[in-house]
The first five atom37 places (N, CA, C, CB, O) and aatype in JSON, in Angstrom:
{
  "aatype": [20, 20, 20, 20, 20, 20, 20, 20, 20, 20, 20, 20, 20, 20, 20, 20, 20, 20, 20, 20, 20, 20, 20, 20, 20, 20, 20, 20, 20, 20, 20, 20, 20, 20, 20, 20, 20, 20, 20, 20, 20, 20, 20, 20, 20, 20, 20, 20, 20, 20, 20, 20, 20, 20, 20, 20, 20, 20, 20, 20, 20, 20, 20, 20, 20, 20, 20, 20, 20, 20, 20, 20, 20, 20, 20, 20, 20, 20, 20, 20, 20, 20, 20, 20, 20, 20, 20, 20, 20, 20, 20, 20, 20, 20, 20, 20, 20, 20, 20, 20, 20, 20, 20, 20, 20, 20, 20, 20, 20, 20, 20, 20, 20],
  "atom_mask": [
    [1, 1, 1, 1, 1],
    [1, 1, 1, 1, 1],
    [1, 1, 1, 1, 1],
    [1, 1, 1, 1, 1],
    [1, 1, 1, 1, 1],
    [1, 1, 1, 1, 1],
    [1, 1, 1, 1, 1],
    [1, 1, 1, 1, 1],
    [1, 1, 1, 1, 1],
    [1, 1, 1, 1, 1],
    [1, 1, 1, 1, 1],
    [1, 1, 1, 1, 1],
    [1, 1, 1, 1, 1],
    [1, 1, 1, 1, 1],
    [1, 1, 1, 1, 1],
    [1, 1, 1, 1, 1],
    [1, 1, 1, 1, 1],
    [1, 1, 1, 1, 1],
    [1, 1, 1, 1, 1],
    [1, 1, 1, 1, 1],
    [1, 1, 1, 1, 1],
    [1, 1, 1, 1, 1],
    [1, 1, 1, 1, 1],
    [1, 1, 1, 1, 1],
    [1, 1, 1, 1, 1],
    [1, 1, 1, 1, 1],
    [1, 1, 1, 1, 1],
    [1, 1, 1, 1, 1],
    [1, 1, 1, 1, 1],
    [1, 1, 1, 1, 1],
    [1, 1, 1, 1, 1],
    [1, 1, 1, 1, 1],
    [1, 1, 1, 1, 1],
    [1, 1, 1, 1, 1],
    [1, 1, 1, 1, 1],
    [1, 1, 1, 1, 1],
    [1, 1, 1, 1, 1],
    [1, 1, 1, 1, 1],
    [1, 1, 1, 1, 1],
    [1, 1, 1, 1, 1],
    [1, 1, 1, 1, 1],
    [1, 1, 1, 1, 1],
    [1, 1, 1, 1, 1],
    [1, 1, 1, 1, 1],
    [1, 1, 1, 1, 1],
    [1, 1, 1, 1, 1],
    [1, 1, 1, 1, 1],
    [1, 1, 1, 1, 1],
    [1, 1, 1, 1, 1],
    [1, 1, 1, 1, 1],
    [1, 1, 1, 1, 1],
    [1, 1, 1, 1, 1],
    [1, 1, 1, 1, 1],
    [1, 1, 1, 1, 1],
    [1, 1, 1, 1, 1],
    [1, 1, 1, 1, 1],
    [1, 1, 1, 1, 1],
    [1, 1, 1, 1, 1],
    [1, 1, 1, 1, 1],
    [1, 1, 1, 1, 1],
    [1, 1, 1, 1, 1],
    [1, 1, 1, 1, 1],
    [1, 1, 1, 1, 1],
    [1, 1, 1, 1, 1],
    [1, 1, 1, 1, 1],
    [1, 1, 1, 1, 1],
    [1, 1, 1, 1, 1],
    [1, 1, 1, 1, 1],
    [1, 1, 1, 1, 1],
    [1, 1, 1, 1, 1],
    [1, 1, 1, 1, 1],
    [1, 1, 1, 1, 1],
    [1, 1, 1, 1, 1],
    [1, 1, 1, 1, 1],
    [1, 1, 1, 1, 1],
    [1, 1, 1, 1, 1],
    [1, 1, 1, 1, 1],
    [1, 1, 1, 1, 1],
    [1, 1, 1, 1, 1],
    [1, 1, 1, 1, 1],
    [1, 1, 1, 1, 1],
    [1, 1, 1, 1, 1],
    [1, 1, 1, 1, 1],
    [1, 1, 1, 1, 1],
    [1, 1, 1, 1, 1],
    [1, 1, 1, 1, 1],
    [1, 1, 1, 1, 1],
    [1, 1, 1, 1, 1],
    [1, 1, 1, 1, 1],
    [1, 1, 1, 1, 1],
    [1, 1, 1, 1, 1],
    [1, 1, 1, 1, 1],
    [1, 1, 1, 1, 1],
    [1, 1, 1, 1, 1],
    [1, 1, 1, 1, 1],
    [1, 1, 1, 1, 1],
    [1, 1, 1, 1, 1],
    [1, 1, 1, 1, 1],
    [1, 1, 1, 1, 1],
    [1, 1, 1, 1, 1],
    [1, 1, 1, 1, 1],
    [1, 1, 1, 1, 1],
    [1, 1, 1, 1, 1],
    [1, 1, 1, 1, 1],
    [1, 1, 1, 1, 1],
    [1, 1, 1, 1, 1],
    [1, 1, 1, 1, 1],
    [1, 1, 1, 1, 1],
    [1, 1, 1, 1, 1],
    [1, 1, 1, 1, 1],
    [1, 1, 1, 1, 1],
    [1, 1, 1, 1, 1],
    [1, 1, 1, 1, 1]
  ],
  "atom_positions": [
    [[38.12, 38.02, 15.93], [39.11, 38.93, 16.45], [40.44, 38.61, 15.77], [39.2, 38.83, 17.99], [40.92, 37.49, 15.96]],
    [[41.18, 39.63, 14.89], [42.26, 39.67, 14.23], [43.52, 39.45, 15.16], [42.26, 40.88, 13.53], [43.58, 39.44, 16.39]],
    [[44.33, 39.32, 14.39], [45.8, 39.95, 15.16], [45.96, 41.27, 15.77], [46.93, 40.04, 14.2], [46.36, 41.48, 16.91]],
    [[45.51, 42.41, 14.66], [45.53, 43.41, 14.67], [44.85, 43.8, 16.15], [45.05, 43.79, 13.48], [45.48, 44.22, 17.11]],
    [[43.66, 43.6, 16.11], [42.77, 43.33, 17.56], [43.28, 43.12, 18.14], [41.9, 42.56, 17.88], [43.65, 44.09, 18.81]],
    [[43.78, 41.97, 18.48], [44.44, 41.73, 19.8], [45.93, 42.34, 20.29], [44.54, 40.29, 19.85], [46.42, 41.99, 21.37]],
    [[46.51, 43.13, 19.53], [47.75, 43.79, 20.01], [46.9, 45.47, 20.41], [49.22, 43.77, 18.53], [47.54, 46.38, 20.94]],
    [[46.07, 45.55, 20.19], [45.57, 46.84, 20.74], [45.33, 46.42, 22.01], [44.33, 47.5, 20.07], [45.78, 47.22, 22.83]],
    [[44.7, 45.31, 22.58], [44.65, 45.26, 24.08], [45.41, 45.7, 24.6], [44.61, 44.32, 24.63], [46.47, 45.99, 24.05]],
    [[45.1, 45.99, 26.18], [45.93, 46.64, 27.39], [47.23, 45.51, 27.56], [44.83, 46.78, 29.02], [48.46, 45.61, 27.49]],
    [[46.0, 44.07, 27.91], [46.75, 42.8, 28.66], [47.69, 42.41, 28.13], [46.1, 41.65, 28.85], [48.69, 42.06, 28.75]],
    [[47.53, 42.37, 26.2], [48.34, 42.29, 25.51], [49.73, 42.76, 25.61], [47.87, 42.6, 24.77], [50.8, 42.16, 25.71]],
    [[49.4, 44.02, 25.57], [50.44, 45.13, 25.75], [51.36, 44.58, 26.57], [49.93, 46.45, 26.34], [52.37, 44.09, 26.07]],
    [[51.18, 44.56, 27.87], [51.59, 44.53, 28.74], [52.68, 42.9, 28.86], [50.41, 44.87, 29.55], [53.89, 42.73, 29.0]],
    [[51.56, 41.98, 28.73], [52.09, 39.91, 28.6], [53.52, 40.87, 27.29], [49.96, 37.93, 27.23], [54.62, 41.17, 27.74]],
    [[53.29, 41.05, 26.36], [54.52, 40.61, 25.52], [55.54, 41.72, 25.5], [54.13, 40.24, 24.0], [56.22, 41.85, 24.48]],
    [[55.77, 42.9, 26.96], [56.22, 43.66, 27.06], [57.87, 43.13, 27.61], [55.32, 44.42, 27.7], [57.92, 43.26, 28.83]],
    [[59.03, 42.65, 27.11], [60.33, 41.87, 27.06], [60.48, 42.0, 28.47], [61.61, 42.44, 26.11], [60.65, 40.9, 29.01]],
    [[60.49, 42.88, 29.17], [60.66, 43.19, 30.76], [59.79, 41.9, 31.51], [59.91, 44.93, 31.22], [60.31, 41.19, 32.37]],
    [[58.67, 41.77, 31.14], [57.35, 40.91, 31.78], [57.54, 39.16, 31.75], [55.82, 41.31, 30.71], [57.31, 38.24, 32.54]],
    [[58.25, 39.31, 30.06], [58.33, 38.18, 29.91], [59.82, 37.36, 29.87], [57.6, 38.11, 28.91], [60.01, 36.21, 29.47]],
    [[60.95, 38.44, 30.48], [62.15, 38.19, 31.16], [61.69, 37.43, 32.59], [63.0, 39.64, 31.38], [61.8, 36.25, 32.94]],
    [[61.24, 38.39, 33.14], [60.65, 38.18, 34.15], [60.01, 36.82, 34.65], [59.93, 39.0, 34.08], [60.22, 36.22, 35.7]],
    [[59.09, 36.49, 33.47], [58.14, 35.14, 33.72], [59.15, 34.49, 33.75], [56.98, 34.56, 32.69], [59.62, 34.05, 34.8]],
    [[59.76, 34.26, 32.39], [60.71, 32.84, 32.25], [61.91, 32.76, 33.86], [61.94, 33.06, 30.36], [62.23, 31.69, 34.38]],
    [[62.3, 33.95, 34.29], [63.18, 34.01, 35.33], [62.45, 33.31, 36.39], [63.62, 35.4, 35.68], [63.1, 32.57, 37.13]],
    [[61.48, 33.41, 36.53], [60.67, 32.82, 37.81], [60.13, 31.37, 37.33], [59.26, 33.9, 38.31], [59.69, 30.77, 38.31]],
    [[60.05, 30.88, 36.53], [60.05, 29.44, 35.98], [60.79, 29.02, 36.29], [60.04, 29.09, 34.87], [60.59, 28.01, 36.95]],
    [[61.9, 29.37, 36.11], [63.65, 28.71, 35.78], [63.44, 28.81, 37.5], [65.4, 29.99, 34.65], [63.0, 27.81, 38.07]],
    [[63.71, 29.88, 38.17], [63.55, 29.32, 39.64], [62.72, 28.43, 40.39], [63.39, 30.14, 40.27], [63.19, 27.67, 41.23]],
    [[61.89, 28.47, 40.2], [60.66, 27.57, 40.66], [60.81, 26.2, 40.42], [59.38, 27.93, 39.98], [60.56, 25.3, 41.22]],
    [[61.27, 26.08, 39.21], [61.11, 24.6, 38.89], [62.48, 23.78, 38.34], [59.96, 24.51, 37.76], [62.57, 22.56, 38.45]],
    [[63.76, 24.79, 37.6], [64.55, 24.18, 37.07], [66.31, 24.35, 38.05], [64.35, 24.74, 35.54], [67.3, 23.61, 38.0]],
    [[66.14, 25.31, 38.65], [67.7, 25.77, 38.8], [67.95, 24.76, 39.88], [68.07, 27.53, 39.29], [67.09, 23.95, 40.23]],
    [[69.2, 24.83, 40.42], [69.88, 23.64, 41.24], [69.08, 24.01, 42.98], [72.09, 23.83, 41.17], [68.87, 23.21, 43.9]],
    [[68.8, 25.47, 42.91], [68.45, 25.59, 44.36], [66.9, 26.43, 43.99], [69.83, 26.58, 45.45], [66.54, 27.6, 44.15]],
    [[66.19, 25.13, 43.41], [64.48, 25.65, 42.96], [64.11, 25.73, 44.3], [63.28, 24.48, 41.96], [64.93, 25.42, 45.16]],
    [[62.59, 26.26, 44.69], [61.89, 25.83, 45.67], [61.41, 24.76, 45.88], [61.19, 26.35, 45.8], [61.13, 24.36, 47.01]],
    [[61.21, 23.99, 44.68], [60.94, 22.83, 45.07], [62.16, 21.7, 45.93], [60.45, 22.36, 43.83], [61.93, 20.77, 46.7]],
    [[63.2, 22.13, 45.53], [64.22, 21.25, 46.73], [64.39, 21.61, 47.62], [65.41, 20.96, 46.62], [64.88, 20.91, 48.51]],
    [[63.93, 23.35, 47.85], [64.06, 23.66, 49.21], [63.11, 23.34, 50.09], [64.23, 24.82, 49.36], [63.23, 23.31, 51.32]],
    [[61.88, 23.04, 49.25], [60.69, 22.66, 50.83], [60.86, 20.79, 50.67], [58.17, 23.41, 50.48], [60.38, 20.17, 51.62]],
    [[61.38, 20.09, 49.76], [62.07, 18.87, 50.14], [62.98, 19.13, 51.49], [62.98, 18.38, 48.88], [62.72, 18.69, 52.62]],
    [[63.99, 19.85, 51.15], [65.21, 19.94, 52.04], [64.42, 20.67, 53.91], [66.62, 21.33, 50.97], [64.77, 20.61, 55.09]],
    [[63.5, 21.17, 53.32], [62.4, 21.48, 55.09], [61.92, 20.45, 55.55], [60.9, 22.41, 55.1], [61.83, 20.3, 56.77]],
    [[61.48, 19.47, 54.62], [60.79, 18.71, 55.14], [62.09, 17.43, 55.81], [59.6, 18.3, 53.98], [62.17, 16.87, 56.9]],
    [[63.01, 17.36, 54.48], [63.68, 16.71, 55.85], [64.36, 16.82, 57.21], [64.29, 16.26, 55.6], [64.6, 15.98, 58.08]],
    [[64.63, 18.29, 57.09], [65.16, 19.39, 58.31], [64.47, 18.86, 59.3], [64.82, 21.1, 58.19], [65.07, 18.33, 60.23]],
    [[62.68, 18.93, 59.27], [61.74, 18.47, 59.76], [62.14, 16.98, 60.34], [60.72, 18.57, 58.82], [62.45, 16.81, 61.52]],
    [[62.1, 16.08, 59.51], [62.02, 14.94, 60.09], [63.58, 14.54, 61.08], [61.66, 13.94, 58.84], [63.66, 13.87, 62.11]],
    [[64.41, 15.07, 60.5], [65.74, 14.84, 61.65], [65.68, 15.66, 62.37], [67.17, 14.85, 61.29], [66.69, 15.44, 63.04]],
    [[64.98, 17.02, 63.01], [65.06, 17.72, 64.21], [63.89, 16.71, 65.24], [64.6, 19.54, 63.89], [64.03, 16.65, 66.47]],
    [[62.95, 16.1, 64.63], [62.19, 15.03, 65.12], [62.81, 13.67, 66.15], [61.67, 14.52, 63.84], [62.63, 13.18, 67.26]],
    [[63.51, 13.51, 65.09], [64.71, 12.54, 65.42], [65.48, 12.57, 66.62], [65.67, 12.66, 64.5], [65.47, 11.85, 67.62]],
    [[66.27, 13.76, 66.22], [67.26, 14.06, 67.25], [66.39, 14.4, 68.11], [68.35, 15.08, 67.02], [66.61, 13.57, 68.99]],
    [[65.07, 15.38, 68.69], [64.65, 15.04, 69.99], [64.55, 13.64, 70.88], [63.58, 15.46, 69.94], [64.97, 13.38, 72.0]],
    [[63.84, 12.86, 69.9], [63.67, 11.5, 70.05], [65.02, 11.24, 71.0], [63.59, 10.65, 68.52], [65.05, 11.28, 72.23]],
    [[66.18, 10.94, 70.06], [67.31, 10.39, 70.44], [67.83, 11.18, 71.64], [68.23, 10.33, 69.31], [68.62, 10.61, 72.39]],
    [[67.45, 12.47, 71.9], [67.97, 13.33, 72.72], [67.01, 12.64, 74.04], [67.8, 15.05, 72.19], [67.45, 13.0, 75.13]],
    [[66.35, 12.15, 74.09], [65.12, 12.12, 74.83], [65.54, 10.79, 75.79], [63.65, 11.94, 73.78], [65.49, 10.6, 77.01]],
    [[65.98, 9.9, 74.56], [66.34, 7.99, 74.77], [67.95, 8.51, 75.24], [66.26, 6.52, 72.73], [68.47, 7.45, 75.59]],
    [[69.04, 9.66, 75.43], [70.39, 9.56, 75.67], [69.55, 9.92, 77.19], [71.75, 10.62, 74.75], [69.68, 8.86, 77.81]],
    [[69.0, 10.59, 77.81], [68.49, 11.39, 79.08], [68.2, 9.84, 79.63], [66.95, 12.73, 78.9], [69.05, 9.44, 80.41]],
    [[67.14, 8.95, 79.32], [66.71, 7.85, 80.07], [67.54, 6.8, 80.56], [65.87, 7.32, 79.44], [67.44, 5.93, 81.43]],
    [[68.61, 7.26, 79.48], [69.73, 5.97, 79.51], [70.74, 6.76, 80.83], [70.83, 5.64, 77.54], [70.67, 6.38, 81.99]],
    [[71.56, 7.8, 80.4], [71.82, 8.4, 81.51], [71.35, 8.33, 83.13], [71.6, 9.33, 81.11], [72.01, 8.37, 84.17]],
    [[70.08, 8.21, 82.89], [69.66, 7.95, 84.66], [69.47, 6.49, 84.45], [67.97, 8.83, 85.45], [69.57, 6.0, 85.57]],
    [[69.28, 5.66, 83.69], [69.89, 3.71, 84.23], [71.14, 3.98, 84.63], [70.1, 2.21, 82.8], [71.37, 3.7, 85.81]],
    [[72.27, 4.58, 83.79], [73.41, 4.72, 83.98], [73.72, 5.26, 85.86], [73.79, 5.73, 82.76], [74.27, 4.56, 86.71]],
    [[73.31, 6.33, 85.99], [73.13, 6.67, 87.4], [72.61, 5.95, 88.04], [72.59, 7.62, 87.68], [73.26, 5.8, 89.07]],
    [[71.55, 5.23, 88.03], [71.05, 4.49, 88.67], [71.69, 2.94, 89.03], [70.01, 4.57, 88.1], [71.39, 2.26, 90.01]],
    [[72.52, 2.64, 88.1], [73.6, 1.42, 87.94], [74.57, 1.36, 88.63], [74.17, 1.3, 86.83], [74.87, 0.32, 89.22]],
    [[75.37, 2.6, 88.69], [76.43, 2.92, 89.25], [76.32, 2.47, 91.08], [76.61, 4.51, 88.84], [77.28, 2.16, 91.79]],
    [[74.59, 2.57, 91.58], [75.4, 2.05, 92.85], [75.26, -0.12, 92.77], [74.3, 2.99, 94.69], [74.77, -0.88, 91.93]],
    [[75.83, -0.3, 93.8], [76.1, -1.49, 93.8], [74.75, -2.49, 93.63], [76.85, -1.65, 94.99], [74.27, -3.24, 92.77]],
    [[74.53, -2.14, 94.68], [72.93, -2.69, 94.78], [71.84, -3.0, 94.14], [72.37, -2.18, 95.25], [71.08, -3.96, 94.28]],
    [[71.83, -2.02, 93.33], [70.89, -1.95, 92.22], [71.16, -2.28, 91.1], [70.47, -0.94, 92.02], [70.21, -2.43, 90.34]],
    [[73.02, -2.61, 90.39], [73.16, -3.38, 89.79], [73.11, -4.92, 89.73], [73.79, -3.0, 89.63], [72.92, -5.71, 88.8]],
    [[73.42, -5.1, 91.34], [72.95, -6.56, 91.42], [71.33, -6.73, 91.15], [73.31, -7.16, 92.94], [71.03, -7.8, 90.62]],
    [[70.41, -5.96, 91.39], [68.91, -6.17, 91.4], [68.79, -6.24, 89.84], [67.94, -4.89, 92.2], [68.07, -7.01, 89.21]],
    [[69.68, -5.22, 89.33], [69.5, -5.0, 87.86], [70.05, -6.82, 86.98], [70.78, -3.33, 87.4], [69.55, -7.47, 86.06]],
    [[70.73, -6.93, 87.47], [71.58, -8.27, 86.81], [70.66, -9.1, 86.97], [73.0, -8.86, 87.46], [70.19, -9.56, 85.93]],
    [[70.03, -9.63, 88.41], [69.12, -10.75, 89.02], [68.17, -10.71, 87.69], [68.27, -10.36, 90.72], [68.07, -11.56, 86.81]],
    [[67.41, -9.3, 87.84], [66.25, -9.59, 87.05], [66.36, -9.38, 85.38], [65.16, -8.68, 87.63], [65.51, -9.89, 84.66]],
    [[67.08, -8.87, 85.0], [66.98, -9.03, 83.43], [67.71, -10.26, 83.02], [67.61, -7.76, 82.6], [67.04, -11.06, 82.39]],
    [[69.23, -10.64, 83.31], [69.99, -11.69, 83.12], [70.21, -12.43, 83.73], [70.76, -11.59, 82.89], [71.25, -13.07, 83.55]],
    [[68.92, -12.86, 85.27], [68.83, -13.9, 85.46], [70.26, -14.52, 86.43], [68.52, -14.36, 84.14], [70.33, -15.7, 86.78]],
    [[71.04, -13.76, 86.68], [72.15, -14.07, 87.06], [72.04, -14.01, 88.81], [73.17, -13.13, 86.32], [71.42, -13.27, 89.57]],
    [[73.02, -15.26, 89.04], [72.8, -16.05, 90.63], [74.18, -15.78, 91.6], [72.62, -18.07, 90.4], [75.28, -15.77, 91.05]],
    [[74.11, -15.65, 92.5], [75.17, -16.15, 93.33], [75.31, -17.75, 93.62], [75.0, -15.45, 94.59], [74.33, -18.49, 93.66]],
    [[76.93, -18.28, 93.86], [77.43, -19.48, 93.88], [76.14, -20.16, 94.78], [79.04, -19.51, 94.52], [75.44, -20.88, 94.05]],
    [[75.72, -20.1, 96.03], [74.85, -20.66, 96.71], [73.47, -20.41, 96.37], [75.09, -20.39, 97.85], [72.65, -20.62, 97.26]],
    [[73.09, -20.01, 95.29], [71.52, -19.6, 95.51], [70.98, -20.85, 93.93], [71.13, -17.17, 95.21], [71.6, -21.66, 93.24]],
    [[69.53, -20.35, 94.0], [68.54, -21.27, 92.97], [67.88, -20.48, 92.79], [67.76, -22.52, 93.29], [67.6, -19.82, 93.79]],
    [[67.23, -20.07, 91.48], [66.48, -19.19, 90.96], [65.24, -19.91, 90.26], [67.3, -18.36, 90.1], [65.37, -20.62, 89.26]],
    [[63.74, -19.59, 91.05], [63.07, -19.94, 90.53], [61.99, -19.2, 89.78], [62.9, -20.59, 91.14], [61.22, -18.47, 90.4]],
    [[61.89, -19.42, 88.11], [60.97, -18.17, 87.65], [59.65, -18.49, 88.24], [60.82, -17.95, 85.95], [59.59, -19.48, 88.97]],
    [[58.46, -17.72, 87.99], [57.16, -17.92, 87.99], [56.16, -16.96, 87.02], [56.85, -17.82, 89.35], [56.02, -15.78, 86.68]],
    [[55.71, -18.0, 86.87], [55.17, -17.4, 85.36], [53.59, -17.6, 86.01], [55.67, -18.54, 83.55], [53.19, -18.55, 86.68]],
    [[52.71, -16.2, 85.51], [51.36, -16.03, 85.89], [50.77, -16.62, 84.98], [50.88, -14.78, 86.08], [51.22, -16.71, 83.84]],
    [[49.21, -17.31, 85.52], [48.29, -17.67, 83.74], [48.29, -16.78, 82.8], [46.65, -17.85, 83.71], [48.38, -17.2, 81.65]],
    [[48.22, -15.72, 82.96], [47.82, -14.59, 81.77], [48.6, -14.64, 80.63], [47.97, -13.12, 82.22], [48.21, -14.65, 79.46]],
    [[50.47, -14.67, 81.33], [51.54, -14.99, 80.75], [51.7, -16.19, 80.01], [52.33, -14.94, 81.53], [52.55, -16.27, 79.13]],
    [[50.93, -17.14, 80.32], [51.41, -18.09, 79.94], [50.26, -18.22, 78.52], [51.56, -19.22, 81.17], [50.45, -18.86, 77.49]],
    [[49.14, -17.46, 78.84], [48.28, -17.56, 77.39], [48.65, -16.83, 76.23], [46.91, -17.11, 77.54], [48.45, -17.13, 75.06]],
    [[49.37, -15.53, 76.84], [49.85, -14.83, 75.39], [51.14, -15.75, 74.63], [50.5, -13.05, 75.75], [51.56, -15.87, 73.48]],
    [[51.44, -16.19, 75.74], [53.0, -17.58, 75.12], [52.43, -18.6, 73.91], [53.58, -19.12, 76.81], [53.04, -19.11, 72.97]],
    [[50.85, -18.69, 74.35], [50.53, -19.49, 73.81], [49.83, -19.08, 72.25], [49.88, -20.09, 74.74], [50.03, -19.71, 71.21]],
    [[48.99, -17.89, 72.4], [48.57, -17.28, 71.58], [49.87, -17.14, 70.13], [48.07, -16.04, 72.38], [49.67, -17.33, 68.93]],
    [[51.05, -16.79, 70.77], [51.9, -15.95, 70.05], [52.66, -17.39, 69.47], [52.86, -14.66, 71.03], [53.34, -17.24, 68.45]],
    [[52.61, -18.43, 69.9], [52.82, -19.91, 69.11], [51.45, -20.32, 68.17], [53.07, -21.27, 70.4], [51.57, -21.32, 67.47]],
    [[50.81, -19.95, 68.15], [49.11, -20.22, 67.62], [49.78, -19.02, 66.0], [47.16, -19.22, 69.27], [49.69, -19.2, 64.79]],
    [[50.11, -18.42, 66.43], [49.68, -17.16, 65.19], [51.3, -17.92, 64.06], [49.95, -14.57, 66.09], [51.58, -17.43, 62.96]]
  ]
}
C-alpha cells in the first residue's frame, strides 16, 4: 500500500484534516501539560477528599471535648475528674491505687517486648 493509497482513505482524510488535528494536540496540551491539566485536578479531589475527611474527624473530637467541657464545669465532677486522671488528694486524705492481675500482666508483657 502506497502513499498514494493511503490518502484516498476516508480515516485518512479525516486524522490529517488541520481542524482534527488542532483539536488533538489541544486536548493533549489539556490533559496532560497546561497548569490546570486534569491530572492536577483529580490530585487536587483527592486531596479535597482527604481534608473534608479530616475536618469531620476534627469536627467530631471539638463536639466530645465540648461535652467534657460541660461536663467539667460543675464542681463535682471536676473534683472526680482530677481524683481519677491526676491522682490529686485533699490535705487529709491517702490515695491508694489498685491494680487488678490482668493489669499487671500486660505491664509485664509490654516490659518483655
Amino acid at each position: 500500500m502506497g502513499f498514494k493509497e493511503l490518502k484516498q482513505k476516508k480515516w485518512f482524510k479525516i486524522m490529517t484534516n488541520i481542524y482534527v488535528l488542532v483539536l488533538t494536540m489541544f486536548a493533549i496540551w489539556m490533559v496532560f501539560f497546561d497548569t490546570n491539566s486534569l491530572l492536577i485536578h483529580l490530585e487536587l479531589k483527592r486531596e479535597i477528599n482527604k481534608l473534608e475527611k479530616t475536618k469531620d474527624f476534627l469536627q467530631s473530637e471539638i463536639e466530645k471535648d465540648k461535652k467534657v467541657i460541660e461536663k467539667l464545669s460543675d464542681q463535682k465532677e471536676l473534683e472526680k475528674f482530677a481524683r481519677e486522671e491526676y491522682y490529686l488528694k485533699k490535705k487529709n486524705e491517702e490515695i491508694y491505687l489498685i491494680e487488678y492481675e490482668d493489669s499487671l500482666k500486660l505491664k509485664e508483657k509490654d516490659k518483655k517486648e
